[in-house]
N, C-alpha and C positions, 0 to 999 in steps of 0.2 A: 502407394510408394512409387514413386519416381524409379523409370528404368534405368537401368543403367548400362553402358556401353564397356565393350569388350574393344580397347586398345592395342596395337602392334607396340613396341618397344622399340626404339623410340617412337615417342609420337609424332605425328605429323602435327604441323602448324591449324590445320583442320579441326583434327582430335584433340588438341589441347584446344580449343576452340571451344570445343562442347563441350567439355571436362567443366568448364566455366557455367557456361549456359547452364546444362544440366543441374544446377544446386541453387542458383536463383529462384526463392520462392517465389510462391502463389500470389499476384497482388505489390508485387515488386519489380524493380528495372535494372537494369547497369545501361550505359552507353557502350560505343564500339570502340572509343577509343576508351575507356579504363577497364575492358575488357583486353584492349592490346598492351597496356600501360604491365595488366600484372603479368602480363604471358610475357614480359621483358622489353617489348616491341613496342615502342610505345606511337612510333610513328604508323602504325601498320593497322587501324579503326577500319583502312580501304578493305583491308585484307581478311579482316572479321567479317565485314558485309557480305563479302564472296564466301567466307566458308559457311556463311547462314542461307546464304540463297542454295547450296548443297548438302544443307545438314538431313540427317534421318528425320523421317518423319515425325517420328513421335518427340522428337526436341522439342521444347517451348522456346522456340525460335522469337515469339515476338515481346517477349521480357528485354528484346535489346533494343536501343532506339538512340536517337542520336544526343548530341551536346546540350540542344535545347529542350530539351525532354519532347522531341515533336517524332514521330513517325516520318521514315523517311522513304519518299516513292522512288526516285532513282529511276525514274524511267518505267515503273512499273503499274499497269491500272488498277490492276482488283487485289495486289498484295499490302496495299495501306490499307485497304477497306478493311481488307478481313487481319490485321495487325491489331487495329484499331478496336474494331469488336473482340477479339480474343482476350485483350486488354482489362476494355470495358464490363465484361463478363465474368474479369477476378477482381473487378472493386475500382478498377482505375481509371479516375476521372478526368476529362480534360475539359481544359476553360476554353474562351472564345477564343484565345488568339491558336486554338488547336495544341496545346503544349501541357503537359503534366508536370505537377509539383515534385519534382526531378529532388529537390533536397529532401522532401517528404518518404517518396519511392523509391532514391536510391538504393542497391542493397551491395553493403560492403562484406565481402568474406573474412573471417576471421580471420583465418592464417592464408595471407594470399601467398605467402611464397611455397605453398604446397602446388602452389598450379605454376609454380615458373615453367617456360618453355627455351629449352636452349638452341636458341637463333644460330642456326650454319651461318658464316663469316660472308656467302656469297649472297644473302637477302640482302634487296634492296633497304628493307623500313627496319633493321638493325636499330 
């Protein structure tokens, strides 16, 4: 069983971050931006990256991946390798051009407006 996280009230843009992540099965994907889409923000996929390059360890951080179903490095050398494999090690395959069958892998939550997140007025990606 997947752990689960102990939340402040309200939550932070962070924590409802992983509220998301954390329920994404085994062997499945969402991108950053319809991981910001349902937390309200839909501008704010930037803002998902950063809360994952900070998330708890034990998040299954690399279930998220970009628009084109590709691993995104962002400047980073050994955090696509090991995305990639973590990936690869629950079933998900990628072809030549580096990209996974994203309509295949995606995974939609039922009820996504259990995860709404209420954007303060002074965020930028509102």
């Amino acid at each position: 069983m997947a752990k689960r996280y102990r939340f402040s009230e309200p939550f932070n843009f962070y924590e409802a971050v992983y509220r998301v992540v954390e329920r994404i099965p085994k062997g499945r994907v969402m991108t950053y931006g319809q991981i910001a889409t349902i937390l309200g923000a839909p501008r704010a996929s930037r803002a998902v990256g950063y809360a994952l390059r900070a998330c708890p360890e034990s998040l299954q951080w690399q279930r998220v991946i970009n628009a084109q179903g590709k691993v995104s490095a962002r400047g980073d050398v050994e955090r696509p390798y090991l995305q990639r494999e973590l990936l690869e090690d629950e079933g998900v395959e990628f072809g030549l051009d580096e990209s996974c069958d994203l309509e295949a892998l995606r995974w939609e939550p039922r009820n996504p407006d259990q995860f709404a997140y209420e954007t303060p007025e002074e965020l930028p990606f509102r």
